[in-house]
Structures are given as C-alpha cells and as structure tokens.
C-alpha positions in Angstrom: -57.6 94.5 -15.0 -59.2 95.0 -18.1 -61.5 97.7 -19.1 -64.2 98.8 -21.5 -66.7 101.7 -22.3 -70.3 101.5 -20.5 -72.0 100.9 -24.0 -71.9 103.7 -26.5 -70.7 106.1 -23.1 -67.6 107.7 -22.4 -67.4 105.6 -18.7 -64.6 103.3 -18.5 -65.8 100.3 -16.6 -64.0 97.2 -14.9 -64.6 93.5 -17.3 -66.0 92.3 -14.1 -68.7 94.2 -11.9 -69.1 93.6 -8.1 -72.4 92.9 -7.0 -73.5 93.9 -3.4 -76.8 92.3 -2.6 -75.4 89.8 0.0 -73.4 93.0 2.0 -75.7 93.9 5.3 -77.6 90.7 5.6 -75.2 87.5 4.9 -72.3 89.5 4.9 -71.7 91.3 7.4 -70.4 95.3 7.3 -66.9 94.8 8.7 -66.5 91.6 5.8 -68.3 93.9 2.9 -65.8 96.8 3.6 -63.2 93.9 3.0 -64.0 92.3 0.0 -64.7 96.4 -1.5 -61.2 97.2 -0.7 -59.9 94.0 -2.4 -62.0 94.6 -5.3 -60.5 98.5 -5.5 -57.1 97.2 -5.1 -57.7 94.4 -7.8 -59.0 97.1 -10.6 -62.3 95.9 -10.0 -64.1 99.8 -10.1 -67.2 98.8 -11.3 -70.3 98.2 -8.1 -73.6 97.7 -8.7 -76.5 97.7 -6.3 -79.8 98.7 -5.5 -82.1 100.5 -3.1 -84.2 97.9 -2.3 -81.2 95.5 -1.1 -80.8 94.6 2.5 -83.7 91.8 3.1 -83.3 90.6 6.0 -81.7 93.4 8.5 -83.9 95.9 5.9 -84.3 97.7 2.6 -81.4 100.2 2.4 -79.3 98.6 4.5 -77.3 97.5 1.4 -76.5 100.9 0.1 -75.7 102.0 3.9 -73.1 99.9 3.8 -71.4 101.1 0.8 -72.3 104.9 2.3 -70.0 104.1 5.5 -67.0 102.5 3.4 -67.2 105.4 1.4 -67.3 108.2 4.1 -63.9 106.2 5.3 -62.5 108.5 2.2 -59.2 107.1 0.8 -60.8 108.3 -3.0 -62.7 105.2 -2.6 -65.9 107.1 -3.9 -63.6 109.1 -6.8 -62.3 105.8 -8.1 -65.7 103.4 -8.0 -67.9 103.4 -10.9 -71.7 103.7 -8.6 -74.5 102.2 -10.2 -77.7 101.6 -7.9 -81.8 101.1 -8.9 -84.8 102.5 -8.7 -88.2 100.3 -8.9 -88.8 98.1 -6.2 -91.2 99.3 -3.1 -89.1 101.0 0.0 -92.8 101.1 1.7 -96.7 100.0 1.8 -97.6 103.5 0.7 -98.1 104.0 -3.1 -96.0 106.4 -4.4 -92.7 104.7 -3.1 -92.8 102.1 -5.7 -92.2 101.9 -9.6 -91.0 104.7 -11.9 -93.0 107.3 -10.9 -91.5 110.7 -11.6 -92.2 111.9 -8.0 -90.5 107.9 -6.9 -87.7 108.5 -9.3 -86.8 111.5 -7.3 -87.5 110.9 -4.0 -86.0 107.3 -4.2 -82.8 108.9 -5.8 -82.6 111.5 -2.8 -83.1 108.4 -0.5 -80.2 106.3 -2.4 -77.9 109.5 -2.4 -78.4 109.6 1.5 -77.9 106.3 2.5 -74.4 105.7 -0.2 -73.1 109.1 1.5 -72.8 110.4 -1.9 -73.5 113.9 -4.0 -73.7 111.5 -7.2 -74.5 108.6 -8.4 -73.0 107.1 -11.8 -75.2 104.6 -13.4 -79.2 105.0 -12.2 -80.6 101.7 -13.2 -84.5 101.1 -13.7 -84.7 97.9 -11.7 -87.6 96.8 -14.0 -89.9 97.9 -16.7 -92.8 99.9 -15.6 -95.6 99.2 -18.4 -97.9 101.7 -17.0 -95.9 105.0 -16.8 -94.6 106.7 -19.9 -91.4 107.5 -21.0 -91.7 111.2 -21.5 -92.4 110.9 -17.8 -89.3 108.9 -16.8 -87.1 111.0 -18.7 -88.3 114.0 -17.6 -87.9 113.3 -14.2 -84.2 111.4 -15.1 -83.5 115.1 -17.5 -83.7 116.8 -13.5 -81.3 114.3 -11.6 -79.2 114.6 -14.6 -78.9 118.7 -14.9 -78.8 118.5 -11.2 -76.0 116.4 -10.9 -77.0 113.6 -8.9 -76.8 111.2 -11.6 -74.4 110.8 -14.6 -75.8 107.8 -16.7 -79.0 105.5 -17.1 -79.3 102.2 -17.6 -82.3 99.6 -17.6 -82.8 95.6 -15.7 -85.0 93.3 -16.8 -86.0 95.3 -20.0 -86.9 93.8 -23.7 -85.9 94.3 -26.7 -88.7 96.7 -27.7 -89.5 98.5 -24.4 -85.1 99.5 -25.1 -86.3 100.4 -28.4 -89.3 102.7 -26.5 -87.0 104.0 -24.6 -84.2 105.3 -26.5 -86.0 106.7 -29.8 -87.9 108.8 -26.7 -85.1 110.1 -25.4 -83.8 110.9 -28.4 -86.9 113.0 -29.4 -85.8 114.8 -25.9 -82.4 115.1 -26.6 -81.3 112.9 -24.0 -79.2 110.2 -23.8 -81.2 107.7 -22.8 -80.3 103.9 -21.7 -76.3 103.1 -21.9 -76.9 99.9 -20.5 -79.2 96.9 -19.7 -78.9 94.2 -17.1 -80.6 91.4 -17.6 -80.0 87.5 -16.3 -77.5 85.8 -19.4 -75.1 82.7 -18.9 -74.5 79.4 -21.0 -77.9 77.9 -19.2 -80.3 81.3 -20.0 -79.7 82.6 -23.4 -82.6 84.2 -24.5 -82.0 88.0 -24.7 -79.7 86.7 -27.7 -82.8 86.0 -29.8 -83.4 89.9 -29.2 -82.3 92.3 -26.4 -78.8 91.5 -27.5 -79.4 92.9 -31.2 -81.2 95.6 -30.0 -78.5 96.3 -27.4 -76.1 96.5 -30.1 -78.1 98.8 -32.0 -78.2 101.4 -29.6 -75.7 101.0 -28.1 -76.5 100.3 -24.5 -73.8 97.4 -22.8 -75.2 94.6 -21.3 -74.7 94.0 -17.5 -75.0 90.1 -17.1 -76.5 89.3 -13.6 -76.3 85.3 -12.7 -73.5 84.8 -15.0 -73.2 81.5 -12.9 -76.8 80.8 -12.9 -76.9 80.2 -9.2 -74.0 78.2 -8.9 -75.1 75.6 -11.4 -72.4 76.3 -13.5 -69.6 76.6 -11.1 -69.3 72.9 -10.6 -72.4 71.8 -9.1 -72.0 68.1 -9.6 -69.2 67.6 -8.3 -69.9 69.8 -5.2 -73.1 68.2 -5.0 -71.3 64.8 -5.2 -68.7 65.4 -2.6 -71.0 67.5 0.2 -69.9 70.5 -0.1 -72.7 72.2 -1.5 -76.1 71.4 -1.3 -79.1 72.7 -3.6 -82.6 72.7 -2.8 -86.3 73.5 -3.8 -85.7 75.4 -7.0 -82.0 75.1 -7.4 -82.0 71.2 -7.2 -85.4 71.2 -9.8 -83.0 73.4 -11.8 -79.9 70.9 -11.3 -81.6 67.7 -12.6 -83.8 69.2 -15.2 -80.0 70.3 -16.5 -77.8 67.4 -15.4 -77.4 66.2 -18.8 -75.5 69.1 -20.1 -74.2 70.2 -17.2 -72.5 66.3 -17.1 -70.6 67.4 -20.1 -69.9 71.1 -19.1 -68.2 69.6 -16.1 -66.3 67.2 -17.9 -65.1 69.9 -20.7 -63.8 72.2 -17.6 -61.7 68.8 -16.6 -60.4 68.4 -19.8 -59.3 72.2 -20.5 -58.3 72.3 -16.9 -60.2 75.3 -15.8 -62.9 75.8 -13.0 -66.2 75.6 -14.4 -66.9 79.4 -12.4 -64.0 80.6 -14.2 -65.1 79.0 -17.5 -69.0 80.1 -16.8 -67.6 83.8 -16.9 -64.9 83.9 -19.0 -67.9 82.7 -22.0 -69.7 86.0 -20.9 -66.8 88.2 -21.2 -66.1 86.6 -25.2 -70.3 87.3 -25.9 -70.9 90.3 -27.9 -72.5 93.7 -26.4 -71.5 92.4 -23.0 -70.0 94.6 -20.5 -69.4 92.5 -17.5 -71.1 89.9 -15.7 -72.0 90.9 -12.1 -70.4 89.0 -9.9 -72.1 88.9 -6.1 -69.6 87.1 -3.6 -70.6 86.6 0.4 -66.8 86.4 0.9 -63.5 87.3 0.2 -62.8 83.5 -1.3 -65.6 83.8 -3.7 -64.4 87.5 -5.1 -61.1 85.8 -5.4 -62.5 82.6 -6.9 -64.0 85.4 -9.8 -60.7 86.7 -10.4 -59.4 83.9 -12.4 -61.8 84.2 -15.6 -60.1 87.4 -16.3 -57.5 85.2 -17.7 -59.1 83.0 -19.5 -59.0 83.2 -23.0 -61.5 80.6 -24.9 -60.6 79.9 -28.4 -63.0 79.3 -31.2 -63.2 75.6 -30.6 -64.0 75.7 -27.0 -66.7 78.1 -27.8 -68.1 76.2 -30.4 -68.3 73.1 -28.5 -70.0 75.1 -25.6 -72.8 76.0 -27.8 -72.9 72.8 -28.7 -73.7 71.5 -24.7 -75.6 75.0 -24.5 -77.4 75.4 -27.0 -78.1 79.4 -27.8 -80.2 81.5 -30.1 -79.8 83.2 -33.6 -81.1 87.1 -33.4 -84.7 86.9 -34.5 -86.3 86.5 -36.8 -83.2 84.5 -38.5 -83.6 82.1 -35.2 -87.3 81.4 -36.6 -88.1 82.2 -39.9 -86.9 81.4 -43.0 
C-alpha cells in the first residue's frame, strides 16, 4: 500500500479511501465488519463516512456500524484514519441541520457516540452552508479541536472561492483551516479542474475524489450492459447513452492495454494532481477487491494523453477561457 500526506497536514493517508455509505442498509453489519478488516489488513487505513448515512434502516446507522467494529478493539480504531460529516439534517427540527455552531457540536457529540469513539480525525463539512459565516464555523471547529474530539477539517462539495473564504478565515484565526476537499472527479466529471483543483493546490487542502467510477459507467458498462450482468436505469442509463460514444472508446483502450476499465477509471485519479485518493464505496468483499488492482497500475504519458483525448478535461481558469 501506498501512502501520502492529507494535503498540506502531517496525516499519512492510504492512496485509496474506503467509503461506507452502503454498510447498514445494503450491506449488512456482519459483511461491513468484513470487508473493514480486509481493508485494514490490505493497508487500506483511510474510511470516510458520514452522519447522515444509513437511508434505509436510518440515519446513523452507518456510523453505528463502524462504532461496533471498532469496540471489537484489535487497534482497529488506533490504526484507521476516521473521517465522518456534518451538514445534512438528522431531524425535522431546525437546529439539527447545516453548519450551525450549536449543529456542529451537537452533531459531532452524536457522531462520537454512535462510532464508539473519543476522536474523530478528519470532520468534513458535507456541503457549503452560504448562510452561516465562517468566523462562526471555525469558532465552533476551534472548541472540538482544543477539546480533542476532532484532529483535522476538511470540506465536500465546496468551490473554489468558498475554499478560498474559508482558509484566509482561518488563518486570520490562527487555525488551520480546510486540509482537504471532496468533491465528485473522474474521466466523465472534470470540472473542479477548471478551479477547485488550482485552488486546492494553493492551499494546500488534498482532494478526496468521490464517484471516481462515476456510478459504474466507467467500470465497463457496455459490456456489462451487453452481456446482462448489469443493468442501468432512469438516470444512469440517460447518463450511459448520452456518453456511449466515448465510453465505446474508453472500453476499447482498456482492451487494448489489457486492464479493467475500474482499475483504469482509478488508477487516472491517483496520477491527477492535488488528489489524495478516490473514495471507493464497495457493497461486497469482491468489489473492495476488484479496487485493489489500480494500485498497480502505472499509466504512462501516452495512455494519459490519449485519455484526455476520449475525456476531454479542463485548463485552470481563466487559461481554459480567455486569452
């Protein structure tokens, strides 16, 4: 296993990062201890989820899971990298929903509770909050931080300039501010290159990749769409066709280089600059394995090249549009 520094942090951090939105609804708890334990015994220390995960059997049940493989003890706590979020509602009543100082501290004590944990490592806003400051969010982040419930900060679904906002007000504070950003980045969504990736860069905050496959689309969806063994729908199959062009050529590249198209979908992430690692959210123990392989893929300058080619991606801006 490979590892690098959560942005400009001191946090060493697995190349690939489980995700753990499918444990406590489509996979079920005995199967999510599983596929952790693999993940732990594969390198893999880096987990990210949120408090709002669970859907189906409930929000929280998500991070209850991880709280009852980690009270099994082992140093599985001591040796995974935690990041979970705060943003998304845990109720109908106001205050339990956005970034809030009073949310941000009540929704951390609620996260600590259900993970089974004293700390949590990476505190991620789950999305930007336009309407509460960020003297605000940092002062209540400043508390969780001197009380030692939470280590490092990061940001989801941010822009370029609400990073920007973010950091140079921390940094009036003192404070660390953001470390990292996860936002949704693979060979068919390449936007935050025109800016979030520059700005990431500049502050050094890492970016966390989420969809790295774009929903499957780019692990061979042709072909399992071809032979019956996957079938996409609604969305994903307007998605397919509106992309079946390129992805007719992505597949065939994989064929001709000899790779899976998952491994080849991930293993472009992990040459992309300012990327940490993509997230990568299995239901089962085939699927975390099936992720394992782009680890050793190395791409070389030609491959890449001809992927930007199918893929199209963006200069930073304003190079991208202006002269």
């Amino acid at each position: 296993m490979e590892y690098t520094h959560l942005g400009r942090s001191g946090l060493s951090v697995s190349r690939l990062c489980l995700g753990t939105m499918n444990f406590g609804w489509k996979t079920d708890e005995d199967a999510s201890h599983a596929i952790m334990d693999r993940a732990l015994a594969e390198g893999v220390n880096f987990f990210d989820t949120a408090n709002v995960y669970g859907f189906d059997a409930g929000k929280g049940r998500t991070e209850e899971v991880l709280g009852t493989w980690f009270a099994q003890g082992g140093e599985r706590r001591e040796k995974t990298v935690l990041a979970t979020k705060v943003y998304g509602s845990m109720s109908d009543w106001p205050n339990d929903t956005f970034l809030s100082a009073r949310n941000i501290i009540r929704a951390c004590e609620g996260s600590l509770q259900r993970l089974q944990t004293d700390w949590i490592d990476l505190y991620q806003f789950h999305h930007v909050d336009l309407r509460t400051p960020w003297e605000e969010i940092w002062q209540a982040c400043e508390t969780l931080v001197a009380q030692g419930k939470v280590l490092y900060v990061g940001s989801s679904n941010h822009a370029a300039w609400q990073i920007v906002a973010a950091n140079e007000a921390a940094a009036r504070r003192h404070f660390m501010g953001l470390v990292s950003e996860q936002s949704i980045y693979n060979l068919l969504t390449r936007e935050i290159e025109l800016e979030v990736i520059p700005a990431a860069q500049h502050y050094g905050v890492g970016i966390i990749p989420w969809s790295p496959l774009h929903g499957g689309l780019l692990a061979g969806a042709l072909e399992k769409s071809a032979d019956g063994s996957r079938r996409f729908e609604g969305r994903a199959e307007k998605d397919l066709e509106e992309n079946r062009p390129a992805l007719e050529q992505y597949e065939a590249f994989c064929r001709e280089s000899g790779s899976d198209p998952a491994d080849v979908g991930l293993a472009w992430l992990l040459h992309q600059p300012a990327v940490t690692a993509p997230i990568v959210g299995p239901r089962t123990m085939a699927q975390f394995e099936g992720a394992l392989g782009a680890l050793g893929l190395r791409l070389d300058d030609e491959q890449l090249a001809r992927l930007d080619e199918i893929f199209p991606g963006y200069r930073a801006a304003p190079m991208e549009y202006a002269w």
